[in-house]
C-alpha positions as semicolon CSV with decimal commas, in nm:
position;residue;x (nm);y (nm);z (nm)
1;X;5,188;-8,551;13,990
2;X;4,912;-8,553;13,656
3;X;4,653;-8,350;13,597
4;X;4,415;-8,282;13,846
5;X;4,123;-8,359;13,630
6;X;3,864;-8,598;13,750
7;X;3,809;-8,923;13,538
8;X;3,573;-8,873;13,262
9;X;3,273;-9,025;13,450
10;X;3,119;-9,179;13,132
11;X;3,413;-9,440;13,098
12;X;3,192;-9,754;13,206
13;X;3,092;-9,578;13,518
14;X;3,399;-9,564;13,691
15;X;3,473;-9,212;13,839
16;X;3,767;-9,054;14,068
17;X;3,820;-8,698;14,214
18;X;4,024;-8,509;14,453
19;X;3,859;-8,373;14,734
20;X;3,788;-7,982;14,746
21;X;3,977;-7,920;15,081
22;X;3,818;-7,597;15,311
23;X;3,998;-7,298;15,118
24;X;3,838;-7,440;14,781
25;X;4,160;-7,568;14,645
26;X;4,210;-7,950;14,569
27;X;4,383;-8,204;14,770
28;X;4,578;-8,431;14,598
29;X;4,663;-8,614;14,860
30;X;4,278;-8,751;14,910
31;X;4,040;-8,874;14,648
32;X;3,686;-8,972;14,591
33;X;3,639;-9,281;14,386
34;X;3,358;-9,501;14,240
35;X;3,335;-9,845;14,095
36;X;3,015;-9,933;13,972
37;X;2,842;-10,324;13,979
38;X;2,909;-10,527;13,741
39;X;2,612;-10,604;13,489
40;X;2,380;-10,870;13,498
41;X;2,505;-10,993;13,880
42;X;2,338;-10,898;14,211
43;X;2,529;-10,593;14,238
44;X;2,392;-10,435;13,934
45;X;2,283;-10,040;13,980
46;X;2,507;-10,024;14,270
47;X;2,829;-9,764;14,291
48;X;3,087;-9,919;14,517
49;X;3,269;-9,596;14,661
50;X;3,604;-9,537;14,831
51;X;3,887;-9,342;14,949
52;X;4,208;-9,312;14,792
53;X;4,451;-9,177;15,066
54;X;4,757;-9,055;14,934
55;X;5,082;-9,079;15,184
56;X;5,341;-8,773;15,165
57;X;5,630;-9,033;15,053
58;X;5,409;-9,108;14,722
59;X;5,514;-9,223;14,457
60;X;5,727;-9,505;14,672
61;X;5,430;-9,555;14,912
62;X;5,145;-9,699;14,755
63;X;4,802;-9,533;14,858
64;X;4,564;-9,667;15,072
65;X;4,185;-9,771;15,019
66;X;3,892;-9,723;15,192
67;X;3,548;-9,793;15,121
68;X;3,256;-9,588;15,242
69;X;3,062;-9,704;15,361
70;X;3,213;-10,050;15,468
71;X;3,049;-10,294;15,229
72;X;2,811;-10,544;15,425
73;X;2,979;-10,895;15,446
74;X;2,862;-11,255;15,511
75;X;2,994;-11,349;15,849
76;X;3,250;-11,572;15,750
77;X;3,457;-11,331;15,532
78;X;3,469;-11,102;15,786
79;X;3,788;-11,207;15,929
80;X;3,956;-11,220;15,597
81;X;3,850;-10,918;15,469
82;X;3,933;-10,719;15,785
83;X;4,304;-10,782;15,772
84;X;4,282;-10,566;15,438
85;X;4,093;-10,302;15,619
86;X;4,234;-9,913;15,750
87;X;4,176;-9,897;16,118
């Protein structure tokens, strides 16, 4: 795997991080993440954050994504954007 280093959080907001685990080393395996709003739309100022969980059998398992908090959705995407969802 790269270099631990975090994403140089000046690069049009975006940021990602592993997570310090207990014993003060990183885990590699779980990341912090942050997409900001775009500008100029009603999201604008807002950082979008999420989890990037890393599965032993990466690189030929994909991560997984999950957004914290869970973004709050009109009523009829709900179903739709569920089945993309962790549990």
């Amino acid at each position: 795997m790269g270099s631990a280093r975090s994403c140089d959080a000046d690069a049009q907001g975006f940021y990602a991080k592993p997570v310090k685990a207990a014993d003060g080393s990183l885990d590699l395996m779980k990341w912090e993440a942050g997409i900001p709003g775009k500008q100029g739309t009603a999201w604008e100022n807002g950082m979008f954050k999420l989890w990037l969980l890393f599965p032993e059998e990466y690189p030929t398992r994909p991560p997984k994504c999950k957004d914290t908090p869970p973004p709050i959705l009109p009523a009829p995407l709900r179903p739709i954007i569920r089945r993309f969802r962790l549990p």
